[in-house]
C-alpha positions in Angstrom: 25.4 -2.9 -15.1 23.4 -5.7 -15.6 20.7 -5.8 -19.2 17.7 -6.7 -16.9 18.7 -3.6 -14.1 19.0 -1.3 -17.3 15.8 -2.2 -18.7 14.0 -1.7 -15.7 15.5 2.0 -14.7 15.1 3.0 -18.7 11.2 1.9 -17.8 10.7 3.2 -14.8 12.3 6.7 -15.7 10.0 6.4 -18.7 6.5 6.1 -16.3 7.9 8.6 -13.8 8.6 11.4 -17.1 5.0 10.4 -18.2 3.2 10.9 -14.5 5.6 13.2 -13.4 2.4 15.5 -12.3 0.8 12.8 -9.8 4.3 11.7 -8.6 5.5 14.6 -7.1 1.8 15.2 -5.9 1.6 11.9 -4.0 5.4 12.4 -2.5 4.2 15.7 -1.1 1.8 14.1 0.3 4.0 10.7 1.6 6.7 13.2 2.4 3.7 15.3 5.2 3.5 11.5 5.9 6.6 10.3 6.8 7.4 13.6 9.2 4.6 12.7 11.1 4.9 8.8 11.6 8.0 8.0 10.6 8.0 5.3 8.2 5.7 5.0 4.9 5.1 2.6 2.4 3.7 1.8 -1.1 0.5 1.0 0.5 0.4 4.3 2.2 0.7 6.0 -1.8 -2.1 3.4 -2.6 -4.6 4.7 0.1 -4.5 8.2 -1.1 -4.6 7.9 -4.7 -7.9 5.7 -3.5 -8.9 8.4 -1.7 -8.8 10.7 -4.7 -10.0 8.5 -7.5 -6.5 8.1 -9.2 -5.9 4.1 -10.4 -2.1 2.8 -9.1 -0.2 2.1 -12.3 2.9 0.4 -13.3 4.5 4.3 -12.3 4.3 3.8 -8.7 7.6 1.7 -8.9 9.2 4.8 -9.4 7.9 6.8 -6.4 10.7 5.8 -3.9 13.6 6.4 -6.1 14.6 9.6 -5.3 17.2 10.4 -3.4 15.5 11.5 -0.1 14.1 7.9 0.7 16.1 5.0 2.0 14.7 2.0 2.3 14.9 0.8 6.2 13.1 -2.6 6.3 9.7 -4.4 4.9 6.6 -5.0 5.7 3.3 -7.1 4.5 1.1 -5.4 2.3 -2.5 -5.0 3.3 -3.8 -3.8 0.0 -6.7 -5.9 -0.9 -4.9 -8.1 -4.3 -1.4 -7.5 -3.2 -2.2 -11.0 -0.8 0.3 -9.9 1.9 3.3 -9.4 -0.2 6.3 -7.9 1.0 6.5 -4.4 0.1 9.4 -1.5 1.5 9.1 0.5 4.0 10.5 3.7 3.5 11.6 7.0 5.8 13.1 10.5 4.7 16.6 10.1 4.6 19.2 12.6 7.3 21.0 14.7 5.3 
């Protein structure tokens, strides 16, 4: 595997071990999500940590990366800051 790929995954599993409590809170919640509309994105995680006065950190690049997510396209952002950046969108994956 490439250095930079390992680097990011050693971080990333780092920030999801070290918010492991509001990462599995906010996929509950973006699991509820996604059975009722279908698709959900980063900006969908962003709204409801808003919602209940948790700051986004560096650890929300971990949220998608377990195995019941697949990536199916991408969208603009409409975070206010993210400027209309590309972000994933995201369903549950069949099993």
């Amino acid at each position: 595997m490439n250095y930079e790929l390992e680097l990011r995954n050693t971080i990333l599993d780092r920030l999801a071990s070290d918010h492991a409590y509001v990462l599995a809170t906010v996929r509950t919640h973006l699991y509820g999500l996604a059975q009722l509309k279908g698709t959900v994105t980063a900006d969908d995680a962003r709204t409801w940590l808003a919602e209940h006065g948790i700051a986004p950190g560096n650890w929300l690049g971990s949220l998608f990366r377990t195995p019941e997510w697949e990536c199916v396209g991408f969208t603009e952002s409409k975070t206010p800051g993210r400027h209309a950046s590309a972000i994933r969108v995201w369903r549950l994956h069949d099993r």
